[in-house]
N, C-alpha and C positions, 0 to 999 in steps of 0.2 A: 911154638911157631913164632919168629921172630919175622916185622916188614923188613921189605929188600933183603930177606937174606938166600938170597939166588946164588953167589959166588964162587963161594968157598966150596961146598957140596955139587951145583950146577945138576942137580933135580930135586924136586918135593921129597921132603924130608920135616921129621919133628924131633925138638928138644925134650929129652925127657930125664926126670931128675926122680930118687929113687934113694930114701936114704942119704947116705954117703957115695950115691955112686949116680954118674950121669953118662949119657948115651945119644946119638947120635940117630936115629932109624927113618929107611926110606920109605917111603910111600909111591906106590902102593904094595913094596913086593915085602916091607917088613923086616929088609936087613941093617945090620947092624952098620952103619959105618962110622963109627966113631967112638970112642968110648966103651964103658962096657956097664951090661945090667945080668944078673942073677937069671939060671938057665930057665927056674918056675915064673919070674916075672917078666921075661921077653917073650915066653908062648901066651901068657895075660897078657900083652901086652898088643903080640900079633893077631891075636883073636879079636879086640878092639877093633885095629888099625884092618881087617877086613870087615868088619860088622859095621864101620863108619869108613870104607874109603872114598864117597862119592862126598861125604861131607868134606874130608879131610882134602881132596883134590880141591873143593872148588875154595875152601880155605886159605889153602897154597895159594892159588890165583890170584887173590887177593889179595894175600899180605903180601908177595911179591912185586907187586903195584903200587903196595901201602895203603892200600885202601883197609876198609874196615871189615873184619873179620866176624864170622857170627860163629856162638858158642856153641860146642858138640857134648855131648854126656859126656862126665869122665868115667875114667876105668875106678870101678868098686870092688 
């Protein structure tokens, strides 16, 4: 999640980086827009981003503001 990055995308969404490969996914429905990620590690991936989407929303909020952002578990 980057601040102010409202624009380009124009809804909550997270940057996610995977190896050699980076992606693009919305919050809170999990799709892809951008990028691409491996079919087993986009359903870990969605399984997260619903297990944390109230975190992950009010994250958005925030960083879209530039305010400070608090830390979610990551994916293990």
């Amino acid at each position: 999640m980057y601040y102010f990055d409202n624009k380009q995308h124009h809804l909550p969404h997270i940057h996610v980086k995977y190896q050699d490969q980076e992606a693009v996914i919305s919050i809170p429905e999990g799709n892809l827009l951008e990028g691409e990620l491996k079919t087993n590690k986009m359903k870990l991936l969605q399984a997260w981003i619903e297990i944390h989407q109230e975190e992950l929303m009010a994250d958005w909020e925030l960083a879209s503001q530039g305010e400070t952002i608090f830390k979610i578990e990551p994916l293990k």
